[in-house]
C-alpha positions as CSV (number, residue, x, y, z in Angstrom):
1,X,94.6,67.4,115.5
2,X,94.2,63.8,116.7
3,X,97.4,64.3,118.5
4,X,96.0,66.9,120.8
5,X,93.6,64.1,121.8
6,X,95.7,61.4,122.3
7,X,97.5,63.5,125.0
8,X,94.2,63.8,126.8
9,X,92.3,60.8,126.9
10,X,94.3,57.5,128.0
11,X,93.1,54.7,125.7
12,X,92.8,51.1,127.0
13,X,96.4,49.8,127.6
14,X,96.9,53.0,129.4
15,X,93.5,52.1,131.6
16,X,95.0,48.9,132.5
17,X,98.4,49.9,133.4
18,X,96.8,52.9,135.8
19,X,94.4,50.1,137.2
20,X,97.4,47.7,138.2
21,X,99.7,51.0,139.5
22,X,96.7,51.3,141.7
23,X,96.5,47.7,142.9
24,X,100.3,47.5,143.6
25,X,99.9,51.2,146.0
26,X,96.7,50.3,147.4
27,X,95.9,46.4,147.3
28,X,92.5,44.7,146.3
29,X,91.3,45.1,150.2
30,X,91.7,48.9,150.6
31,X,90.1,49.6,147.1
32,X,86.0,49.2,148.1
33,X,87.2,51.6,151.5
34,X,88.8,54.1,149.1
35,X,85.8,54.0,146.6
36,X,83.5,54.4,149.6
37,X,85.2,57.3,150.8
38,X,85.0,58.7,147.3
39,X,81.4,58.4,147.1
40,X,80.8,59.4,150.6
41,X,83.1,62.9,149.3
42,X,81.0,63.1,146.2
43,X,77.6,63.2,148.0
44,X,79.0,65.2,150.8
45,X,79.7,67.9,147.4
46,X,76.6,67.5,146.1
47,X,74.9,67.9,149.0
48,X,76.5,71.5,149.9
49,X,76.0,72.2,146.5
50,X,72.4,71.7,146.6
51,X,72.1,73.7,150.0
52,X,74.3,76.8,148.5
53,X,71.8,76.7,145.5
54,X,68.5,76.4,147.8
55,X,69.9,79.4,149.3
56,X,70.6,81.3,146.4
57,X,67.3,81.0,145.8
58,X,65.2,81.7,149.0
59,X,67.9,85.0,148.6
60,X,66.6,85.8,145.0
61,X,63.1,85.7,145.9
62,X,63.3,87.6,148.8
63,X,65.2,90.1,146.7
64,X,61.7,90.0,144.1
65,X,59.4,90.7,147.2
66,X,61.3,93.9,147.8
């Protein structure tokens, strides 16, 4: 059973190694531009997200007036 684990979670050494895989592709100065384009994605998701379920809603509701 733990083996089915180890395959899925990368413990610390592997951490490290993908962290300096990533500095070797990338470099330290494109790293903050990536991660800010990341976030930027992330709240762009959650933001359409949000929307979709407001709508959902107002539908529902309008659906219970009926």
């Amino acid at each position: 059973m733990q083996t089915i684990f180890a395959i899925g979670m990368p413990g610390g050494p592997e951490m490290l190694f993908i962290v300096f895989i990533i500095l070797l592709l990338f470099g330290a100065k494109k790293i903050p531009d990536l991660a800010r384009g990341m976030g930027k994605g992330i709240r762009e998701f959650k933001d359409a997200t949000k929307e979709i379920k407001k709508e959902v809603d107002e539908a529902g509701k309008e659906i219970d007036k009926q």
